[in-house]
MDTraj code that builds the backbone (N, CA, C; nanometers):
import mdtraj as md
import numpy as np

residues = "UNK UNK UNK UNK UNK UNK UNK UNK UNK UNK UNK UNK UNK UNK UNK UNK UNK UNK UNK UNK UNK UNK UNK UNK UNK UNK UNK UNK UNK UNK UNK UNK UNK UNK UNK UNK UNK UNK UNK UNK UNK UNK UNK UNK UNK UNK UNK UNK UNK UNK UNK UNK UNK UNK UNK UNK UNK UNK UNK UNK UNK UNK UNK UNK UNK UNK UNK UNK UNK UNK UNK UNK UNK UNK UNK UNK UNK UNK UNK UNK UNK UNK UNK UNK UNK UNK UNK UNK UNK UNK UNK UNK UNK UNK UNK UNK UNK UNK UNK UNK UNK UNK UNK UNK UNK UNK UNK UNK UNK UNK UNK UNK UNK UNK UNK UNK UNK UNK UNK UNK UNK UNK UNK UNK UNK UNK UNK UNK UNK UNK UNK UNK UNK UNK UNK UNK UNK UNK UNK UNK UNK UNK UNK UNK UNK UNK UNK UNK UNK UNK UNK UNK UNK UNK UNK UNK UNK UNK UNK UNK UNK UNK UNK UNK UNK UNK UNK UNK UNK UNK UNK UNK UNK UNK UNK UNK UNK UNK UNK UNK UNK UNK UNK".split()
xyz = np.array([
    [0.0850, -0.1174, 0.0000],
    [0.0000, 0.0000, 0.0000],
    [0.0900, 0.1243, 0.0000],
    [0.0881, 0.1667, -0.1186],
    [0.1415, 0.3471, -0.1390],
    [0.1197, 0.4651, 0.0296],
    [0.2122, 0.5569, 0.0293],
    [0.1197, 0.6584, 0.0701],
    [0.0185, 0.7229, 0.0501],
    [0.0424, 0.7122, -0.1218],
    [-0.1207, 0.7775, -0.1650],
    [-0.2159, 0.7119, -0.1312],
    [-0.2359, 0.5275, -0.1290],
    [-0.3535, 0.5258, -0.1258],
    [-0.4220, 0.5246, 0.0679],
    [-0.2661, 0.5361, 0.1576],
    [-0.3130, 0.6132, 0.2780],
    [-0.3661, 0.6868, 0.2751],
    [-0.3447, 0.8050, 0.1928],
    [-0.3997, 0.9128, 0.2584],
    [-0.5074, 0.9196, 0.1821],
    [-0.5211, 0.8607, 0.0611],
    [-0.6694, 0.8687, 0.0144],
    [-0.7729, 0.8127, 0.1003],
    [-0.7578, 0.6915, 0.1865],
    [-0.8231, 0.6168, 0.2794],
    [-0.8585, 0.6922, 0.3765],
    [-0.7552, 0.7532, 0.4452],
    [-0.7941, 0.8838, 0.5411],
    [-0.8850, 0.9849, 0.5279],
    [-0.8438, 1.0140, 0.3900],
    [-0.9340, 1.1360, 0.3786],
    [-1.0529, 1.0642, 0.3424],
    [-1.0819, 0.9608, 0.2962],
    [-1.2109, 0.9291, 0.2841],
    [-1.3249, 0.8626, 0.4263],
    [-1.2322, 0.8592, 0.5334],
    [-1.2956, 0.8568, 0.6295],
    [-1.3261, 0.9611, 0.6838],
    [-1.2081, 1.0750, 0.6506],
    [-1.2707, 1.2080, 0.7534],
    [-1.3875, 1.2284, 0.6704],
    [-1.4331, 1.2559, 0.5192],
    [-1.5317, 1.2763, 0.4314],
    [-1.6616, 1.1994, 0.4912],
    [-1.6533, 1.0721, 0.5165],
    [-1.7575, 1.0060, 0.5643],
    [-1.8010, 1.0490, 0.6975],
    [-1.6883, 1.0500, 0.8143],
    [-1.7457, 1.1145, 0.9471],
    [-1.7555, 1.2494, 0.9055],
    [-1.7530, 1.3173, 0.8628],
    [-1.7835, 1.4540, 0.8676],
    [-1.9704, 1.4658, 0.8274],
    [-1.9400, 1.3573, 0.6770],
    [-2.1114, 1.3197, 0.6442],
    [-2.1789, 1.2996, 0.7442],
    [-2.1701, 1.2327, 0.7864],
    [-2.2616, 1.1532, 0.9431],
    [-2.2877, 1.2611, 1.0289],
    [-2.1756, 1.3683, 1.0452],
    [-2.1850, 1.3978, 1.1729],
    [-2.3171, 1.5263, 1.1454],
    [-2.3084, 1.5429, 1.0055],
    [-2.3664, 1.6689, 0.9562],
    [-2.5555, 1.6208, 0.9470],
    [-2.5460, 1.5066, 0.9335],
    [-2.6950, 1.4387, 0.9233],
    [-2.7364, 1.4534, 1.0979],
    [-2.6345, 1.4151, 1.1510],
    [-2.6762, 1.4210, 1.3069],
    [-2.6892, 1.5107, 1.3259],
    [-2.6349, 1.6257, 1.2935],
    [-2.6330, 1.7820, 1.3524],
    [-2.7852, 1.8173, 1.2705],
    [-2.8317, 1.8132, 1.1661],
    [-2.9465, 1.8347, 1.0778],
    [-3.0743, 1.7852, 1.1675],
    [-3.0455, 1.7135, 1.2700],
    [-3.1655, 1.5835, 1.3289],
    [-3.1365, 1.6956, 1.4774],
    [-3.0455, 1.6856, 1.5090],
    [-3.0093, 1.7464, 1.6499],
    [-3.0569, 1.8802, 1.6376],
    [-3.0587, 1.9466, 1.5294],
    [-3.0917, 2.1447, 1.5181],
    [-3.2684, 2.1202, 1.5660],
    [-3.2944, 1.9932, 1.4794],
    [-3.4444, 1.9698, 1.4903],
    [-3.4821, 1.9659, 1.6174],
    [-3.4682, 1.8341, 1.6961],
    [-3.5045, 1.8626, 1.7929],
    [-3.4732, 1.9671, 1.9240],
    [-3.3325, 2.0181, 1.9371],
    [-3.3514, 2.1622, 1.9910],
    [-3.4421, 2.2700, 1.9787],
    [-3.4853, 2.2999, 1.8648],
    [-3.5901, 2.3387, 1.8292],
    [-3.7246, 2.3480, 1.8927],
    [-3.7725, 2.1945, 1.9117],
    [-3.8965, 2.1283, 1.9298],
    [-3.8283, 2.1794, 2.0793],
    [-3.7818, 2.1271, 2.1667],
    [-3.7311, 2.1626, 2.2965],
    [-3.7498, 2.2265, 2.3181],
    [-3.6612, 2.3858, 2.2359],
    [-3.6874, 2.4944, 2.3046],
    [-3.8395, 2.5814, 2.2908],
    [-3.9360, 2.4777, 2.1994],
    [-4.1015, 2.5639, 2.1834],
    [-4.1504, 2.5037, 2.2741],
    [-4.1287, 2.3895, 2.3477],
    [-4.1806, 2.3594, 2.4663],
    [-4.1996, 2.3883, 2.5738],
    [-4.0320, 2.4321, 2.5710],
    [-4.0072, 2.4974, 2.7544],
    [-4.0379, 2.6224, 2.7073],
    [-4.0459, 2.7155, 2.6082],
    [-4.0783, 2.8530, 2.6221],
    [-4.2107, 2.8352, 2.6457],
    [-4.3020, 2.7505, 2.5885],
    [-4.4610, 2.7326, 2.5626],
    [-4.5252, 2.7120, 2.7205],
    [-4.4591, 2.6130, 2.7541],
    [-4.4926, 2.5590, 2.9062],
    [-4.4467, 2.6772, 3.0030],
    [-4.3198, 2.7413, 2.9950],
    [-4.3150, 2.8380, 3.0472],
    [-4.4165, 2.9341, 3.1008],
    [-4.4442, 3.0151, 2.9468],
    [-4.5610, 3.1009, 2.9320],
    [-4.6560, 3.0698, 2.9841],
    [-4.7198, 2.9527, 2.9297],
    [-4.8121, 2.9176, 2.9888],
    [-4.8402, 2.9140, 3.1456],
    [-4.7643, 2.8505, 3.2276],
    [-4.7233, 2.8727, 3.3024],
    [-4.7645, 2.9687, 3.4161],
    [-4.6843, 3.1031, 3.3868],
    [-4.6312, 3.1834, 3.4412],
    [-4.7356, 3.2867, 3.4145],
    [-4.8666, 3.3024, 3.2766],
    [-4.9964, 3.3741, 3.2705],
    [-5.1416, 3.3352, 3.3018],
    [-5.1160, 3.1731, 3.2784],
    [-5.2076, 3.0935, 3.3700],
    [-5.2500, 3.1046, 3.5097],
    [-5.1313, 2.9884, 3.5391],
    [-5.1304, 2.9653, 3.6593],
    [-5.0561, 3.0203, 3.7718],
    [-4.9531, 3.1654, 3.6976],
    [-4.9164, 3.2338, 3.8265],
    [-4.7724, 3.2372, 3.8455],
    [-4.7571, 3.1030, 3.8059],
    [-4.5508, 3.1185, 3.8875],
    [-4.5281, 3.0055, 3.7253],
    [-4.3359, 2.9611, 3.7458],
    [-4.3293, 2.9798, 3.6392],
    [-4.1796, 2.8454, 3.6706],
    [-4.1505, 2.7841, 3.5869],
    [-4.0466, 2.7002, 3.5679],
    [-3.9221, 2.7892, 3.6223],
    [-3.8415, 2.7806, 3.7307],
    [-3.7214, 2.8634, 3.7351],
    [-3.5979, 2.8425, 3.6411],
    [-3.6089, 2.7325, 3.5726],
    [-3.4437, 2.6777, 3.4913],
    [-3.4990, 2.6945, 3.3745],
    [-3.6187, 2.7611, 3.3573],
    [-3.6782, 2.7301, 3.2159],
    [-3.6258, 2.8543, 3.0909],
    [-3.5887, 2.9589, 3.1207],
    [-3.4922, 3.0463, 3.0694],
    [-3.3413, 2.9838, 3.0401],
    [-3.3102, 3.0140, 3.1279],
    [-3.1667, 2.9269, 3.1051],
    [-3.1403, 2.7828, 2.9757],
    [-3.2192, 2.7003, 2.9919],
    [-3.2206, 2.6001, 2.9237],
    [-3.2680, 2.7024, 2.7843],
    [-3.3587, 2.7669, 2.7790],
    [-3.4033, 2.8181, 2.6427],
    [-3.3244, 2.8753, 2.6168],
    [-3.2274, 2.9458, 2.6742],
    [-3.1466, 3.0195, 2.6263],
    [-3.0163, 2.9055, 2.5851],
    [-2.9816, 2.8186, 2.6612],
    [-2.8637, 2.6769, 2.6308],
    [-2.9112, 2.6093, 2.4526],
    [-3.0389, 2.5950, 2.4703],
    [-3.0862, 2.5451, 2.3268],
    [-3.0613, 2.6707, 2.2172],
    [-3.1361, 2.7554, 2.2571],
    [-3.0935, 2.8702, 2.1536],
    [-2.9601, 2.9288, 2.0881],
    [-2.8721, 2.9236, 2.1632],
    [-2.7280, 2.9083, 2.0991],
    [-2.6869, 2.7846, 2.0665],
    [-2.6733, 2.6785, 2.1086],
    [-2.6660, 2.5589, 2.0388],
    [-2.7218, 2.5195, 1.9018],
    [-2.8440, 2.5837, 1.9180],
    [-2.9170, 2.5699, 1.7661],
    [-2.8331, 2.6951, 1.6562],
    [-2.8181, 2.8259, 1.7541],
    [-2.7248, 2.9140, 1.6123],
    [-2.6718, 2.9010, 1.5780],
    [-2.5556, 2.8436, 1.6278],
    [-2.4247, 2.7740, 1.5865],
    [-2.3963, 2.6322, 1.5271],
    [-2.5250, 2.5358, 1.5467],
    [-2.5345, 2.4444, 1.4257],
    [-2.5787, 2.4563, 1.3300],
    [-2.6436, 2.5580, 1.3106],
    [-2.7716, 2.6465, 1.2075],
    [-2.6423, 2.6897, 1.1236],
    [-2.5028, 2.7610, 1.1781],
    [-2.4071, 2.8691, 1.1332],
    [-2.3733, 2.7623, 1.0036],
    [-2.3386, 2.6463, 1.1267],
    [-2.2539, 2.5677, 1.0355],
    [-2.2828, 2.4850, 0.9317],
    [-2.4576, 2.4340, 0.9889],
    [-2.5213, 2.3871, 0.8520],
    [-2.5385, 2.4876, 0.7289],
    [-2.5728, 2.5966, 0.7552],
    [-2.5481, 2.7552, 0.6233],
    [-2.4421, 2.7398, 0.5661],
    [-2.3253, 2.7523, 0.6285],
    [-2.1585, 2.7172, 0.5283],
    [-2.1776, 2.6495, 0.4987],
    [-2.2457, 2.5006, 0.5232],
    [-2.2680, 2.3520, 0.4551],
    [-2.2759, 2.3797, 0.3238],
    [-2.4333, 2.4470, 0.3254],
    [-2.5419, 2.4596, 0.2080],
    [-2.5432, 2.5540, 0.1405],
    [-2.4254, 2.6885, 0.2007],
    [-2.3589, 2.8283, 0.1198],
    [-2.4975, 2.8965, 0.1656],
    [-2.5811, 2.9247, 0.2630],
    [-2.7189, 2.9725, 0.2911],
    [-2.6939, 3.1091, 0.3762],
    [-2.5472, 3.1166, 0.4096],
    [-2.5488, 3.2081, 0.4966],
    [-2.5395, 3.3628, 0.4330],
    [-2.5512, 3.4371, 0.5162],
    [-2.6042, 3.5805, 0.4511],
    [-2.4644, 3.6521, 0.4107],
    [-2.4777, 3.6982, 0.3044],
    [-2.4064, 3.7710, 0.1546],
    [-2.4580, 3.8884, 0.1088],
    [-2.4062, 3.9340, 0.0682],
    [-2.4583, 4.0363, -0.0085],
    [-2.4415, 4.0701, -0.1501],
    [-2.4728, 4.0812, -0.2412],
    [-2.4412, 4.0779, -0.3886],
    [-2.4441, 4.2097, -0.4678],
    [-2.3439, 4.2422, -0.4599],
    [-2.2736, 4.3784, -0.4771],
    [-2.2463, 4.3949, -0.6077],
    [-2.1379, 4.2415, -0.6423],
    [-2.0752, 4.2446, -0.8219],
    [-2.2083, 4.1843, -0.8561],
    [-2.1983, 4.2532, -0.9660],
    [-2.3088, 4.2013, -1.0977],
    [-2.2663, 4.0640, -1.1874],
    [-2.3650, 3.9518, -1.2336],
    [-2.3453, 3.8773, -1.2679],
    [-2.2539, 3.8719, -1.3926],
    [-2.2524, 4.0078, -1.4317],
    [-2.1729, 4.0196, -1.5668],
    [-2.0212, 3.9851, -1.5475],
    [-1.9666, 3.9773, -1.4139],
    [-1.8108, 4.0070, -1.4387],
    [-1.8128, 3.8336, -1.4981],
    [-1.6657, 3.8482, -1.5500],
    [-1.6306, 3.7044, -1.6177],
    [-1.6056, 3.6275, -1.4873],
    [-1.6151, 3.4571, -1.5583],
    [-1.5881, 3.3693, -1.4523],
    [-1.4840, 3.3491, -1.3652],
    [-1.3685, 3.4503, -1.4480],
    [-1.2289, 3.4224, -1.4043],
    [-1.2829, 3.4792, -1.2971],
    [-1.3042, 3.6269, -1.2949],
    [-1.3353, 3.7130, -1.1315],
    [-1.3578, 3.6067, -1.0448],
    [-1.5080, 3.5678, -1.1175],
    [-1.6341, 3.4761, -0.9639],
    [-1.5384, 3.4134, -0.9385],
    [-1.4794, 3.2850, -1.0067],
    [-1.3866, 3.1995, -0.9396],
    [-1.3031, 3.2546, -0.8018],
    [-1.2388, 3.3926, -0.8647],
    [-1.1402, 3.4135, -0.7306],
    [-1.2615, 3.4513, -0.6312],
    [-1.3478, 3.5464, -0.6522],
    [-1.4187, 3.6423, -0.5634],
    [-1.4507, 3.4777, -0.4406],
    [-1.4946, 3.3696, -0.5301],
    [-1.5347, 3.2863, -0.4439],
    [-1.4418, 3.1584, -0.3615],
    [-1.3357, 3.2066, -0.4303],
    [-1.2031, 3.1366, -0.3704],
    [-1.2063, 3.2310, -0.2300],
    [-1.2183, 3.3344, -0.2389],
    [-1.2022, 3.4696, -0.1377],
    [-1.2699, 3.4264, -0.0334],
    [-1.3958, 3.4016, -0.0927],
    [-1.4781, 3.3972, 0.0190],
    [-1.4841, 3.2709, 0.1225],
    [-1.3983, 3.1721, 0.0330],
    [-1.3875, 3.0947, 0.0907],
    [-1.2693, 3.0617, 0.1998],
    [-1.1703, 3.1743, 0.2006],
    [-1.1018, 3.1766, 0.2693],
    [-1.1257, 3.2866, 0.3700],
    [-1.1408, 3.3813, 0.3923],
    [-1.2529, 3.4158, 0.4537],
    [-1.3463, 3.3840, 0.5926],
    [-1.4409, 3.2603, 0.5375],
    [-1.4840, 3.1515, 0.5743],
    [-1.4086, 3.0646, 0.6586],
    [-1.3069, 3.0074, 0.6458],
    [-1.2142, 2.9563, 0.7092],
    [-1.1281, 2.9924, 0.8091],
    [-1.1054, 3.1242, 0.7873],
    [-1.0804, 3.1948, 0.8689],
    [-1.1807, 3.2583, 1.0537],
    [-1.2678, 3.2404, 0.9574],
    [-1.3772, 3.2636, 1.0449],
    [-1.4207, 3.1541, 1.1579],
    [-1.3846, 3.0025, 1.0895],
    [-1.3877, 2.8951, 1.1168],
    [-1.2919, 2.9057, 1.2421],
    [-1.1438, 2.9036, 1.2137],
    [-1.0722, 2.9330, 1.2647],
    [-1.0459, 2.9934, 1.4244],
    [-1.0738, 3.1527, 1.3596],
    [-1.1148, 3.2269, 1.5065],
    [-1.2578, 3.1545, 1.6188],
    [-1.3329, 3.0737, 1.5330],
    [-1.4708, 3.0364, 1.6394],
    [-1.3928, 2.8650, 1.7177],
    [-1.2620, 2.8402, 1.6295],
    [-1.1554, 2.7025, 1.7261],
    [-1.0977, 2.7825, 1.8584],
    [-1.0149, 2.8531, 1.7583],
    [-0.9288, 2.9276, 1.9066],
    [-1.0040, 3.0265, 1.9969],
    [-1.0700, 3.1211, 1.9606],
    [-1.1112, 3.1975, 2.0669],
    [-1.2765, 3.0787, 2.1435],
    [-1.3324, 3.0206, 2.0468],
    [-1.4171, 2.9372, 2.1311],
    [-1.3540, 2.8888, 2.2407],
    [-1.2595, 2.7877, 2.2594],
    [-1.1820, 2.6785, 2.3177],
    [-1.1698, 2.7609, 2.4538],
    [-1.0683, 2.9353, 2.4475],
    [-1.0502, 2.9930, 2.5161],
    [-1.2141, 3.0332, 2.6293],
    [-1.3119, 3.0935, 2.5586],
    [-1.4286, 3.1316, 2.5922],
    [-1.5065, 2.9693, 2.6878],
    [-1.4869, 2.8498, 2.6143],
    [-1.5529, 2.7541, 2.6864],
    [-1.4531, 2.7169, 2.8088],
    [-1.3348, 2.7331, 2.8333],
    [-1.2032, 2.7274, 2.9465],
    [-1.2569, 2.8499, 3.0654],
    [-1.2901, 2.9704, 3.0085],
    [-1.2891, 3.0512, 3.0904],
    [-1.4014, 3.0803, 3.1743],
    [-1.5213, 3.0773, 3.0926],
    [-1.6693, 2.9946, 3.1290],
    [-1.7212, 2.9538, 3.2235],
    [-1.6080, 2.7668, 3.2096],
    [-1.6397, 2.6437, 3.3113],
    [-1.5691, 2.7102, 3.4439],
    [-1.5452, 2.8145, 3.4969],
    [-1.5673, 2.8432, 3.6127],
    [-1.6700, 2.8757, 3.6667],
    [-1.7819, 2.9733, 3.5519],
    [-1.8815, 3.0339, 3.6682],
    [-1.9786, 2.9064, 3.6508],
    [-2.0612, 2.9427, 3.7293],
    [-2.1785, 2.8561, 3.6973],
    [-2.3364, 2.9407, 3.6692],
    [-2.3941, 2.8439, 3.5753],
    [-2.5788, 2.8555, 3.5938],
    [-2.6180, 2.9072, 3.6645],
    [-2.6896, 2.9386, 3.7369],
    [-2.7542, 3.0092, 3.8417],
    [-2.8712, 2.8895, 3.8782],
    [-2.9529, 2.8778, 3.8064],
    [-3.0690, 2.7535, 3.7956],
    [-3.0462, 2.6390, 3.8062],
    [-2.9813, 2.6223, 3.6790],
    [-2.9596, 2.4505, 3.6387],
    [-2.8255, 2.4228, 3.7385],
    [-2.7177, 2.5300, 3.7788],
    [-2.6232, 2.4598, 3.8973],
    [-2.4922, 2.4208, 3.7523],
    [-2.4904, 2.4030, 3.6406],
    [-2.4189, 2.3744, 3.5421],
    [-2.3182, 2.4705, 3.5170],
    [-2.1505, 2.4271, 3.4813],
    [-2.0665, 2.5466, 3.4180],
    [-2.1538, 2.6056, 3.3231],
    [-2.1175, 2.7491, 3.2950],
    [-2.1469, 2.8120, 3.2090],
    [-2.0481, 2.7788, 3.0758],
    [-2.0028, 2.7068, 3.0620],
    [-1.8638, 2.6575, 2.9903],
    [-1.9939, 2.5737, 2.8551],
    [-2.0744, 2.4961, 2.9466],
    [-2.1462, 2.4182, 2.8794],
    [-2.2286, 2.4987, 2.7351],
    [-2.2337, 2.5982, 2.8090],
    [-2.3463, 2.6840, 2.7266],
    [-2.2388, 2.7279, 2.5906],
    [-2.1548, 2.7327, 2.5823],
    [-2.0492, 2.7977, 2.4638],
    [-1.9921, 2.6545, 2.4102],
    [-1.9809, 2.5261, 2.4279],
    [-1.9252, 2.4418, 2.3947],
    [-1.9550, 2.4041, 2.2253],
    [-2.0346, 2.4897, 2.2210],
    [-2.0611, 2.4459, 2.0206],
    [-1.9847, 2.5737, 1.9450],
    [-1.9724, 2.6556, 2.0609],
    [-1.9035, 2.7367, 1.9588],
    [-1.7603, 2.6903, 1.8457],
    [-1.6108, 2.6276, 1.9249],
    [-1.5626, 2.5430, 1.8537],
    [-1.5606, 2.4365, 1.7368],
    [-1.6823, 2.3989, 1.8118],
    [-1.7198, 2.2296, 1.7234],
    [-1.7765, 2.3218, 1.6134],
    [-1.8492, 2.4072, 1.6227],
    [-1.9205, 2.4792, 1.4866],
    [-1.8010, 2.5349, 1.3764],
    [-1.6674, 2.6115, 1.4932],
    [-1.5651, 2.6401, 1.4045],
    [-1.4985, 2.5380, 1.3365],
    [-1.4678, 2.3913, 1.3887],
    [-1.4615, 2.2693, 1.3037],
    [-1.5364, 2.2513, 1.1955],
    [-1.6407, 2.2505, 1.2131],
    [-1.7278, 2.2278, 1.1118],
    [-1.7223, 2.3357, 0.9732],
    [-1.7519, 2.4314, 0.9832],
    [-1.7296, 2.5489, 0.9069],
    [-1.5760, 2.5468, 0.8823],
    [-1.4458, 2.5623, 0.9347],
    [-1.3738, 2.5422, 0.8895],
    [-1.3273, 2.3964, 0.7707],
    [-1.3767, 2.3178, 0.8035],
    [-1.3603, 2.1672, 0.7183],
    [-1.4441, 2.2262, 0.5744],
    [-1.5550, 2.2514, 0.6014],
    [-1.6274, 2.3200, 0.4404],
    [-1.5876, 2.3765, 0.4176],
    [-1.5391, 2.4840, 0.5076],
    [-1.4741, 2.5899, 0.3777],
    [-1.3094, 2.5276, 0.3153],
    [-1.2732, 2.4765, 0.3409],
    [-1.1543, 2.3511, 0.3205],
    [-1.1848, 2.3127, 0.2076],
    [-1.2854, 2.1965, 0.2152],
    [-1.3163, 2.1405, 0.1142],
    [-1.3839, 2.1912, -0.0026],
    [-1.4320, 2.3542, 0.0007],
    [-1.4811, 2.3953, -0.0976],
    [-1.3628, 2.4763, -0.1761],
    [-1.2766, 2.5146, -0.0711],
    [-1.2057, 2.5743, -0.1733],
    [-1.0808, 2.4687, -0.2724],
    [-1.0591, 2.3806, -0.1804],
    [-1.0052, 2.2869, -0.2639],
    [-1.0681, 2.1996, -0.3845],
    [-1.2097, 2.2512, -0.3894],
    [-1.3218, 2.1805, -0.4978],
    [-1.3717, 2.0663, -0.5079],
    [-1.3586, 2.0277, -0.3519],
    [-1.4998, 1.8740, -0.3335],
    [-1.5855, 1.9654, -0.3266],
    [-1.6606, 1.8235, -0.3753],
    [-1.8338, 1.8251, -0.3486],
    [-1.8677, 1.8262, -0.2399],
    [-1.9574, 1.9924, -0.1973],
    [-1.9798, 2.0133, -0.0547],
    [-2.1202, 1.9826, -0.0011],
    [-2.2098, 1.9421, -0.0663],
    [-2.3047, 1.8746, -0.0658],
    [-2.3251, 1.7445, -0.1175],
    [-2.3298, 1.6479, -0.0466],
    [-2.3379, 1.5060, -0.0979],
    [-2.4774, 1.4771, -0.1209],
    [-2.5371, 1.3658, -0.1889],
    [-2.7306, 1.3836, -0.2505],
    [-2.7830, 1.3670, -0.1277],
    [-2.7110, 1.2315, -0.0041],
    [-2.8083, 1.2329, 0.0538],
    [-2.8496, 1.3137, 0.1775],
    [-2.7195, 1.4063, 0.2295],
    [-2.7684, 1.5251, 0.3347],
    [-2.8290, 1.6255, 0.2183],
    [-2.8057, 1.6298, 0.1065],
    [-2.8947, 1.7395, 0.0178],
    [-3.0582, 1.6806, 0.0565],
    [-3.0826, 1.5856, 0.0091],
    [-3.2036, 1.5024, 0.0573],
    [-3.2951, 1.5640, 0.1839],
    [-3.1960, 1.5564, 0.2708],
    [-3.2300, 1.5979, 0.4241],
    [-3.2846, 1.7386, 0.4236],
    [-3.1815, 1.8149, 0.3591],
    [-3.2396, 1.9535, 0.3450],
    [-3.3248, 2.0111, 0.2550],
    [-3.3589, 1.9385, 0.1576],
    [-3.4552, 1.9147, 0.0474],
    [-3.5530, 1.9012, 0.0741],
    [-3.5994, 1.7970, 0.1941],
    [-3.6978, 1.7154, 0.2327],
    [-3.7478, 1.8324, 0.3506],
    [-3.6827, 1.8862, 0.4348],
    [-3.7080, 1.9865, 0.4931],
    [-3.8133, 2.0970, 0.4191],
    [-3.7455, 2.1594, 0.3957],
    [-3.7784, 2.2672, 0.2734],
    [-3.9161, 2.2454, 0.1841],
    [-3.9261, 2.1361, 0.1314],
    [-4.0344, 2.0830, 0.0854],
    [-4.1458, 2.0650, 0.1707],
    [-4.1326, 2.0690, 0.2764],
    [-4.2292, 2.0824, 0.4118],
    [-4.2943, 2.1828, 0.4287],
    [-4.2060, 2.2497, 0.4199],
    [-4.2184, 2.4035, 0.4505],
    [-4.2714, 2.4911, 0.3359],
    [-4.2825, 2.4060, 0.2203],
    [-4.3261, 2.5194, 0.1146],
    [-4.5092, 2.4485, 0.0367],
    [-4.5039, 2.3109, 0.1603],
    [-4.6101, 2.2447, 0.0837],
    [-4.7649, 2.2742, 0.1989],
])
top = md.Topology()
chain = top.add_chain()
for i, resn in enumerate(residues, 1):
    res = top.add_residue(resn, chain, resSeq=i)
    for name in ("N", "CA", "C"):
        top.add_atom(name, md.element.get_by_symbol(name[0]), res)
traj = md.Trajectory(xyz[None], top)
């Protein structure tokens, strides 16, 4: 066995766990979601009903709610969904787009980047205080920030090096979504 076909093997496992992990994260945004309309719902309810009110029930909505932005961030770099602005006109030649979007893709990575290192720092510095409610580091509550900069950093990786950053069947996933939503 070559080195090449090591490292082709390698990289075709990080390609595959990265797949997986992105279907899980697609399933996981979901139910955070559903979570957090519950405890806000029950909350409310709650607290205009009957008077008094879940005490950890903020906190947790607020734990889901960043957890969900930051898998949301990273599923957007996935699917290129995240917000742009379109300034150049479609007219410039392809040579431009190519770089403009090489650009952006580094950029992107960069961005990736800063959400590894300064996350890592932010979830270290964190896990001292604690929750107030739930009794939990506050460390917990920032812990996707990183993993999101993994994530977003690896796409923007692989896009600028020119894999295929959508594979059919997480396209599927988000397809199938979408189609929900428009039917």
């Amino acid at each position: 066995m070559t080195l090449r076909d090591i490292l082709l093997a390698v990289y075709t496992i990080i390609r595959k766990g990265f797949f997986y992990i992105f279907i899980a994260l697609v399933w996981f945004a979901r139910v955070l979601v559903a979570l957090m309309v519950i405890v806000v719902g029950v909350n409310v309810f709650m607290r205009y009903v009957l008077n008094t009110g879940i005490a950890w029930a903020e906190e947790v909505a607020l734990l889901l709610l960043v957890w969900f932005t930051f898998i949301a961030f990273a599923l957007g770099v996935k699917k290129k969904i995240h917000i742009s602005l379109k300034i150049i006109p479609d007219a410039i030649p392809d040579t431009f787009r190519i770089i403009l979007g090489k650009l952006e893709n580094i950029v992107t990575l960069y961005v990736g980047i800063i959400m590894i290192v300064y996350g890592r720092t932010l979830v270290q510095f964190t896990m001292r205080s604690v929750m107030p409610s739930l009794g939990l580091p506050s460390g917990y509550l920032y812990m996707i920030v990183p993993v999101a900069g993994v994530l977003i950093t690896y796409d923007s990786l692989m896009d600028l090096i020119g894999q295929d950053k959508l594979d059919s069947s997480l396209n599927k996933i988000f397809n199938d979504h979408e189609e929900d939503a428009h039917a």
